[in-house]
C-alpha positions in Angstrom: -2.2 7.7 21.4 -4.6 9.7 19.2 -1.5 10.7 16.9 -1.3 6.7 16.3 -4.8 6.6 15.0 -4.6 9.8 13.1 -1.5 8.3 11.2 -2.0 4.7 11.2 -4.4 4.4 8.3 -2.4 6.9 5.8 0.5 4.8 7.0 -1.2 1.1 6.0 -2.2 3.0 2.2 1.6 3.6 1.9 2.4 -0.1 3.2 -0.4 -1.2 0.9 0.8 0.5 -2.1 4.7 -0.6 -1.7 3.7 -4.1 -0.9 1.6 -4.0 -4.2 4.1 -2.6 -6.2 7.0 -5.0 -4.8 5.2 -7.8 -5.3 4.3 -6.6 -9.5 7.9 -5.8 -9.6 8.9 -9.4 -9.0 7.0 -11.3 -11.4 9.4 -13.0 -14.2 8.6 -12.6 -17.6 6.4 -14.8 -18.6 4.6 -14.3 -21.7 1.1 -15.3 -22.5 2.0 -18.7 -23.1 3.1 -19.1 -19.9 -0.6 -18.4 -18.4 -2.0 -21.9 -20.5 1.5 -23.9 -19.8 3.7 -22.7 -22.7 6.9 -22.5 -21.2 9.2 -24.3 -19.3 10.7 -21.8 -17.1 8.9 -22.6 -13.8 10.7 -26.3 -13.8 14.1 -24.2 -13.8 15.4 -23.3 -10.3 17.3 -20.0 -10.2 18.9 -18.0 -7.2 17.9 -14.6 -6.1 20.8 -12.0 -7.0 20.8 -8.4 -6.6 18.1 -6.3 -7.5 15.6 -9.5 -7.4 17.1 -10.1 -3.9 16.7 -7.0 -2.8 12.4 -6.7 -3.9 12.3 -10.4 -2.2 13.1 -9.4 1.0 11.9 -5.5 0.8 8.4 -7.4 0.0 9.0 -9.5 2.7 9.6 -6.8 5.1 6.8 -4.7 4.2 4.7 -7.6 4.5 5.4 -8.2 8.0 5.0 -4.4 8.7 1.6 -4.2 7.1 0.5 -7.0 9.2 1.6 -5.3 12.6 -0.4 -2.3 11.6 -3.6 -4.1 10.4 -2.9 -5.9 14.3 -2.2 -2.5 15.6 -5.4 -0.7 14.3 -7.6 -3.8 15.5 -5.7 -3.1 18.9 -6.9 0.6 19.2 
């Protein structure tokens, strides 16, 4: 049990840092116009394929992991 808490925190930076990153990685590009309404792209509905796909649900399963060790640590 002490080898869970010695690793669980440098294990929730790593989560942290991926989960960041993912989540960066899947923003579209949207220009500066886009922050005060510019464009028209968020009324456009497009599917998820490959690579965007793939950071969707890699984000989505980090997210869940990062959550069970934040729930984790609280347990120890």
């Amino acid at each position: 049990m002490e080898i869970i808490r010695t690793i669980l925190p440098y294990a929730q930076i790593i989560l942290s840092i991926l989960l960041v990153a993912a989540v960066l990685l899947q923003q579209r590009g949207s220009s500066l116009g886009g922050a005060f309404g510019g464009d028209n792209f968020s009324a456009t509905f497009s599917k998820r394929r490959g690579a965007e796909l793939f950071l969707f649900k890699f984000s989505m399963v980090v997210g869940v992991l990062f959550v069970l060790s934040a729930i984790l640590s609280l347990a120890l």
